[in-house]
PAMIMAR-262237 format. One line per field, with one value per atom (N, C-alpha, C, O): atom name; chain; y, z, x; residue number from 1. Coordinates in Angstrom, 1 decimal, always signed. Layout:
N
site	(CA/...)
unit	(A/...)
yy	(Y/...)
zz	(Z/...)
xx	(X/...)
pos	(NUM/...)
***
This chain:
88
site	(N/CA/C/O/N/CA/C/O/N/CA/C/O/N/CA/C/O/N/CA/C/O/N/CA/C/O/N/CA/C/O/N/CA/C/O/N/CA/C/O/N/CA/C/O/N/CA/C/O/N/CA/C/O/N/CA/C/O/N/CA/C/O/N/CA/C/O/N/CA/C/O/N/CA/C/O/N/CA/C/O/N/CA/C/O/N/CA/C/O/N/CA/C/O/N/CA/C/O/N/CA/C/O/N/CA/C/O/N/CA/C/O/N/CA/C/O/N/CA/C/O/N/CA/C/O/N/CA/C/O/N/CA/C/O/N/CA/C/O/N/CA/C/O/N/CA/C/O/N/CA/C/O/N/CA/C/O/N/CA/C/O/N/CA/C/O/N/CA/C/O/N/CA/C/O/N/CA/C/O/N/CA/C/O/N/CA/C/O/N/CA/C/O/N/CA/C/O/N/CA/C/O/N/CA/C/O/N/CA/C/O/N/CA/C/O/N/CA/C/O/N/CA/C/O/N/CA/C/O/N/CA/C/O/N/CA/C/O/N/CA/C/O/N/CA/C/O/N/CA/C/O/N/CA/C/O/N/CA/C/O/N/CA/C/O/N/CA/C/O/N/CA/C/O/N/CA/C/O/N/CA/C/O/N/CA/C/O/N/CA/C/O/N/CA/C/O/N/CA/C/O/N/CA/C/O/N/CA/C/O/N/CA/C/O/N/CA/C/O/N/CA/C/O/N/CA/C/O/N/CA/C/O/N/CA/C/O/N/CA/C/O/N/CA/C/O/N/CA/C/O/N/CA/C/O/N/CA/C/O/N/CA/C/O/N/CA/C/O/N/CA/C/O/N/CA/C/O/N/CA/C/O/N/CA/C/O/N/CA/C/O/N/CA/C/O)
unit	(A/A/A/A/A/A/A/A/A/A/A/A/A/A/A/A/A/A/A/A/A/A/A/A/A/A/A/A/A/A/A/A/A/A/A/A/A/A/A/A/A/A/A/A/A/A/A/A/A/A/A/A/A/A/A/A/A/A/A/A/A/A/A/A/A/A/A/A/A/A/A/A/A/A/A/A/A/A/A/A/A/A/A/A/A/A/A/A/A/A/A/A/A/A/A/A/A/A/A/A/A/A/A/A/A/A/A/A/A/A/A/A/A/A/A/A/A/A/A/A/A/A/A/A/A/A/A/A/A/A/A/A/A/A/A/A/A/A/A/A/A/A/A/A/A/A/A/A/A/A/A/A/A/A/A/A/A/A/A/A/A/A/A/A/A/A/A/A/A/A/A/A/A/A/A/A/A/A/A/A/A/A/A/A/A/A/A/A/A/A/A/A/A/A/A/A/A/A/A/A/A/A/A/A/A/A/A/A/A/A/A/A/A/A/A/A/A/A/A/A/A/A/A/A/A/A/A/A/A/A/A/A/A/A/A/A/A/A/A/A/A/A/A/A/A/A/A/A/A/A/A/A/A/A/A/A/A/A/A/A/A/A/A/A/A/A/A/A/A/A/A/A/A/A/A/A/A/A/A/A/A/A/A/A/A/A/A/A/A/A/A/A/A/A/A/A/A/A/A/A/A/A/A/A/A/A/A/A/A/A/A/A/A/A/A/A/A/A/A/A/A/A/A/A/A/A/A/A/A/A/A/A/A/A/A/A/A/A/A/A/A/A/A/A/A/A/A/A/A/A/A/A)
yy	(+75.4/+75.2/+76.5/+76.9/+77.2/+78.6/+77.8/+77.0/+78.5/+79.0/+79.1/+79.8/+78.6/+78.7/+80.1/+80.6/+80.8/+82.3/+81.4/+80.3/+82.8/+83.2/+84.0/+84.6/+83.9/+84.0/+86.2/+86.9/+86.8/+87.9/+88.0/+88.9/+87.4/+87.4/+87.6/+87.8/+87.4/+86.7/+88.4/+89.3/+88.4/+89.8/+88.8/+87.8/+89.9/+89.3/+89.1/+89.9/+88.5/+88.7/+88.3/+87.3/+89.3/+89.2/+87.8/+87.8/+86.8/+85.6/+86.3/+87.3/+85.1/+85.2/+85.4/+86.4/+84.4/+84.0/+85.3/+85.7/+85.8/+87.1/+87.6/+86.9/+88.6/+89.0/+88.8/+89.5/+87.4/+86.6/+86.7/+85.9/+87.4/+87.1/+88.3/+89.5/+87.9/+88.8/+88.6/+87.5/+89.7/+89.5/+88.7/+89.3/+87.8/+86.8/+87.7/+88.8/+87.6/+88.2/+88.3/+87.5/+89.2/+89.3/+88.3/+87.4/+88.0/+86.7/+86.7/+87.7/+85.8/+86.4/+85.2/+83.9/+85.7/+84.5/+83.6/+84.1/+82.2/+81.4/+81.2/+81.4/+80.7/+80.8/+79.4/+79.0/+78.8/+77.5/+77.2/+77.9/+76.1/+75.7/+74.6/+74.6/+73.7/+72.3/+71.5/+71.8/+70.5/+69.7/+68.5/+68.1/+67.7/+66.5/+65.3/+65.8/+64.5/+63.7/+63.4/+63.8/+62.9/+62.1/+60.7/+60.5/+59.4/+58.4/+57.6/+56.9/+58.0/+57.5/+58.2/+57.4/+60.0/+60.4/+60.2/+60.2/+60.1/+60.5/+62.4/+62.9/+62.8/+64.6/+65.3/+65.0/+66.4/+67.2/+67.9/+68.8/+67.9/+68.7/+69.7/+69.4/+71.0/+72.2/+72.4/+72.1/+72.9/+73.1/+74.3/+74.3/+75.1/+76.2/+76.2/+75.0/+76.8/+76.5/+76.0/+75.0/+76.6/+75.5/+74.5/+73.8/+74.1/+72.4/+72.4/+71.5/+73.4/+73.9/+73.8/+74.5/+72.9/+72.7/+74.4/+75.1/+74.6/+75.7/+75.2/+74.4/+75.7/+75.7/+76.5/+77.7/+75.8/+76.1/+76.8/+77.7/+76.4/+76.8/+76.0/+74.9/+76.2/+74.6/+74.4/+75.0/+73.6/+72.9/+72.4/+71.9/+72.5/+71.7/+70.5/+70.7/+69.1/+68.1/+67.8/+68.2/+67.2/+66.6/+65.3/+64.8/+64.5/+63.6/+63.1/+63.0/+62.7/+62.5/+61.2/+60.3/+61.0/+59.8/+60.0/+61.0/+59.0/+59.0/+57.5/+56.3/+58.0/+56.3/+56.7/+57.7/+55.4/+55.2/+54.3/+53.1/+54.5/+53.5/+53.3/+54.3/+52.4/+52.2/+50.5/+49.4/+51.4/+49.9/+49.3/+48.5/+49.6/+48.6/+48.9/+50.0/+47.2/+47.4/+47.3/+46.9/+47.6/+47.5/+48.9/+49.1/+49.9/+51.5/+52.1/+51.8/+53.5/+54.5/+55.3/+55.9/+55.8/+56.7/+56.5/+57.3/+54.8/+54.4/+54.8/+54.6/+55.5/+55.7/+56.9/+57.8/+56.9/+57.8/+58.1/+57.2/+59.0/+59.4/+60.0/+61.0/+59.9/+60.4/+60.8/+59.9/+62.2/+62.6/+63.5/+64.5/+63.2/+63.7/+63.9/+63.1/+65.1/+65.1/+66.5/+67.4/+65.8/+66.2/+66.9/+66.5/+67.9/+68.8/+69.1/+69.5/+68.9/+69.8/+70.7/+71.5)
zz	(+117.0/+115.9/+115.0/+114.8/+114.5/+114.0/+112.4/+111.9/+112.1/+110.8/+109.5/+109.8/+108.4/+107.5/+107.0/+106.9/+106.7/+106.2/+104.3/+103.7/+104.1/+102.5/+102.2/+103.0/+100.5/+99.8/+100.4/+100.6/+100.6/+100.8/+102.2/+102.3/+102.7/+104.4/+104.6/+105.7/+103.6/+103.3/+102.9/+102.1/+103.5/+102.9/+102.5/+103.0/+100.6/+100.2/+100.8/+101.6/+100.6/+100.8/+99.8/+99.2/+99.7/+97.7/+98.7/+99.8/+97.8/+97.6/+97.9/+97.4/+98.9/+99.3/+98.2/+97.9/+97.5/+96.0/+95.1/+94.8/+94.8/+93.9/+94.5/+94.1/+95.3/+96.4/+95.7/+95.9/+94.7/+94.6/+93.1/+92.3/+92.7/+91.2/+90.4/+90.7/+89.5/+88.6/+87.6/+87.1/+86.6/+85.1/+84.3/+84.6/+83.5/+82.8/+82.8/+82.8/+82.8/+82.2/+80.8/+80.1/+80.3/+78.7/+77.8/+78.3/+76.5/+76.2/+75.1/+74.8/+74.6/+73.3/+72.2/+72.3/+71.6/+70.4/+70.2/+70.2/+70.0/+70.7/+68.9/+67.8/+69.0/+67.3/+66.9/+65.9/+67.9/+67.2/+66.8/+67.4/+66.0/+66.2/+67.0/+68.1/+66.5/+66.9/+67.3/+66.8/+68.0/+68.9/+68.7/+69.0/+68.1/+67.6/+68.3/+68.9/+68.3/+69.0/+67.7/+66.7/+67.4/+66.8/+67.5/+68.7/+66.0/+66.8/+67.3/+68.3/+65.8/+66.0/+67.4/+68.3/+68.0/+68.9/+70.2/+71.4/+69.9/+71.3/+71.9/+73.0/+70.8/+71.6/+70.3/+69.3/+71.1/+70.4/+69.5/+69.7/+68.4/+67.0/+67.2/+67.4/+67.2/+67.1/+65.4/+64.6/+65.1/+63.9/+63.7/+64.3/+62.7/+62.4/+61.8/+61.8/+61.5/+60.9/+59.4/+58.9/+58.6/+57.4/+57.3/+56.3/+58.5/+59.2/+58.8/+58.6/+58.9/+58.4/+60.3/+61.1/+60.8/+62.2/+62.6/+61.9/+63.5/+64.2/+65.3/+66.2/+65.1/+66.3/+68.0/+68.2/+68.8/+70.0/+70.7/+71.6/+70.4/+71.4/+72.1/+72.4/+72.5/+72.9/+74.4/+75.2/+74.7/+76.5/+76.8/+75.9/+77.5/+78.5/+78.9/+78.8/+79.3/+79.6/+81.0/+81.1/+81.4/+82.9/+83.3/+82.5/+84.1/+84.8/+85.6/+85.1/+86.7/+88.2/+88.6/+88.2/+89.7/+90.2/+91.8/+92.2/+92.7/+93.8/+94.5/+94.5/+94.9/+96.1/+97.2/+97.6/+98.0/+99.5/+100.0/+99.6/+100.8/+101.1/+102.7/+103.0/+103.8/+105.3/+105.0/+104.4/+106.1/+106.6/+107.3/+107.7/+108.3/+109.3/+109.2/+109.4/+108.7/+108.2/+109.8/+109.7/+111.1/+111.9/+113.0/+113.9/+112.7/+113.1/+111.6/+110.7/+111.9/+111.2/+111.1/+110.1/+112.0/+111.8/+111.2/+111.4/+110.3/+109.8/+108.3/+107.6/+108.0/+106.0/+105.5/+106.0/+104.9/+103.6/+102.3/+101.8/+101.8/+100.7/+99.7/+100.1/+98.1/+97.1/+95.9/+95.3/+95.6/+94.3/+93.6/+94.1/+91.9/+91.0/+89.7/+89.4/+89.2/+87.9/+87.1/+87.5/+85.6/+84.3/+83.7/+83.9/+83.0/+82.2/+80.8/+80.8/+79.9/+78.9/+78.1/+77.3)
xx	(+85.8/+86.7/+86.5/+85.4/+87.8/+87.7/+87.8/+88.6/+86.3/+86.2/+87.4/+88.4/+87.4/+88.7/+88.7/+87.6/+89.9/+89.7/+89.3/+89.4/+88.7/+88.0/+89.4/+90.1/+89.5/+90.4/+90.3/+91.3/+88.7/+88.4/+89.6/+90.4/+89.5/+90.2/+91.8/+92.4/+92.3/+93.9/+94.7/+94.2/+95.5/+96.7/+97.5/+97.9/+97.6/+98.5/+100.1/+100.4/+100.9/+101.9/+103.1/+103.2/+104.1/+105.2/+106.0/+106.5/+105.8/+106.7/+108.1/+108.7/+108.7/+110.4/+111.1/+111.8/+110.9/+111.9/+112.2/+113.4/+111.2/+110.8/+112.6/+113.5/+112.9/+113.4/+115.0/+116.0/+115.1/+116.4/+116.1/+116.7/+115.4/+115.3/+116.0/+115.8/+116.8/+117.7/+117.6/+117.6/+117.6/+117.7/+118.7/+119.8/+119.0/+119.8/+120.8/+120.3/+122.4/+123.5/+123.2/+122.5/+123.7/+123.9/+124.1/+124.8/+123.7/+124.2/+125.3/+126.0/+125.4/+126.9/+126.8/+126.6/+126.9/+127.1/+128.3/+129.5/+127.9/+128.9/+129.7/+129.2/+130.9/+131.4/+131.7/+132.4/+130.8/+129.9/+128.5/+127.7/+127.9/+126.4/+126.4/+125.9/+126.9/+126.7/+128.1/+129.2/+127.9/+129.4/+128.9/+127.8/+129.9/+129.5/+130.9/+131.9/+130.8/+132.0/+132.8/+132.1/+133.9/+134.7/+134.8/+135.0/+134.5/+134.3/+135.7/+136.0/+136.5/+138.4/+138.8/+139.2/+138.8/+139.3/+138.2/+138.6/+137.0/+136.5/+136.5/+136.2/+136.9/+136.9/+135.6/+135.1/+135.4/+134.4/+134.6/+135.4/+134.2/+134.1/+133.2/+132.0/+133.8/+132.5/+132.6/+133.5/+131.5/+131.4/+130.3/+129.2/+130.7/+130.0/+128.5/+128.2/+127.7/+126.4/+126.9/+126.3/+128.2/+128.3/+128.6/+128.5/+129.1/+129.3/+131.0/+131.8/+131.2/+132.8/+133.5/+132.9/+134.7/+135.2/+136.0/+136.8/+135.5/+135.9/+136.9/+136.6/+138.1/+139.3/+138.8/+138.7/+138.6/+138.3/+139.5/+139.3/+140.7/+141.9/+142.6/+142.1/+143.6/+144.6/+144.3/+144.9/+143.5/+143.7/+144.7/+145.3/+145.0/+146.1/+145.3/+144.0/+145.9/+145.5/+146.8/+148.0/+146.3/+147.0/+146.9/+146.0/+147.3/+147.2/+147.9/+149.0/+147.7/+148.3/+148.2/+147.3/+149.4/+149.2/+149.4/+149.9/+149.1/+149.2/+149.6/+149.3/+150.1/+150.7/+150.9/+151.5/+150.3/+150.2/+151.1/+151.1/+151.8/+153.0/+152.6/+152.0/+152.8/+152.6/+154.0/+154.2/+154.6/+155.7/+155.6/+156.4/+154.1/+153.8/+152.6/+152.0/+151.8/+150.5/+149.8/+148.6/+150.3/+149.3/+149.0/+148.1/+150.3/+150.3/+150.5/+151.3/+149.2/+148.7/+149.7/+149.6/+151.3/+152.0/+153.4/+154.3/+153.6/+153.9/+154.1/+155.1/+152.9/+152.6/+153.2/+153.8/+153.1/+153.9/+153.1/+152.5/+153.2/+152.8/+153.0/+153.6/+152.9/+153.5/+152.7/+152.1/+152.6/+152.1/+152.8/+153.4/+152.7/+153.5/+152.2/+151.2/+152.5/+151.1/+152.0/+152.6/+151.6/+152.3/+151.3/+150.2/+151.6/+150.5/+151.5/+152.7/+150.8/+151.1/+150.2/+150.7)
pos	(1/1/1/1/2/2/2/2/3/3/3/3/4/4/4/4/5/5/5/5/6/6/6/6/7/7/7/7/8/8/8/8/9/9/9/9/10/10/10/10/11/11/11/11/12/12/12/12/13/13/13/13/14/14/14/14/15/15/15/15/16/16/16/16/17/17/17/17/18/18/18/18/19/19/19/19/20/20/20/20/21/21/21/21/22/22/22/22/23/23/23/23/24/24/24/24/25/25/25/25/26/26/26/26/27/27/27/27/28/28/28/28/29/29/29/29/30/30/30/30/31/31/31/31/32/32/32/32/33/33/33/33/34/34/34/34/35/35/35/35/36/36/36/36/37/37/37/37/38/38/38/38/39/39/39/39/40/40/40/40/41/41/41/41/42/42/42/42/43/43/43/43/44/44/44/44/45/45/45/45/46/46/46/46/47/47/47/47/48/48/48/48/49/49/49/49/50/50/50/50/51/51/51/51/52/52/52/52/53/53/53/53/54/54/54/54/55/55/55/55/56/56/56/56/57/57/57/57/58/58/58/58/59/59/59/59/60/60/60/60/61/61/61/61/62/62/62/62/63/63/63/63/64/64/64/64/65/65/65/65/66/66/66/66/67/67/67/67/68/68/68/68/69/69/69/69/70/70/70/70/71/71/71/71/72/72/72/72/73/73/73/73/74/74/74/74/75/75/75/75/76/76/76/76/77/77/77/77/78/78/78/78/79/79/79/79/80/80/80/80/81/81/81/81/82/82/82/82/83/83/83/83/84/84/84/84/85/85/85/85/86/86/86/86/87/87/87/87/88/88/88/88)
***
């Protein structure tokens, strides 16, 4: 039975990982502090460090629907299908 190597015995070798390692992107200051919910809406309040609400910018909101339709519940080449979705 061979002997275990001593820490003396061992070539180092540079870790894989190292290899994948990159410096952070730049960072930026964000032109909020803190995001708090609204409990009437449910959406997020950014607010500045004077607790003064900062306008984020207008999202678009969406939502979709889908239906599955088949006229013969016992063949697959039967079905049909339908989707329609609104954004504003």
């Amino acid at each position: 039975m061979p002997p275990h190597g001593t820490p003396a015995d061992l070539t180092p070798v540079r870790p894989w990982g190292i290899s994948r390692l990159a410096a952070y992107p730049t960072t930026m200051a964000l032109p909020y502090a803190t995001v708090t919910i609204d409990p009437m809406t449910q959406r997020g309040q950014f607010r500045d460090e004077q607790g003064r609400t900062v306008e984020m910018g207008k999202h678009g909101t969406s939502c979709g629907t889908e239906t599955a339709t088949a006229t013969n519940l016992d063949s697959q080449p039967d079905q049909g299908h339908d989707q329609d979705s609104q954004q504003d």
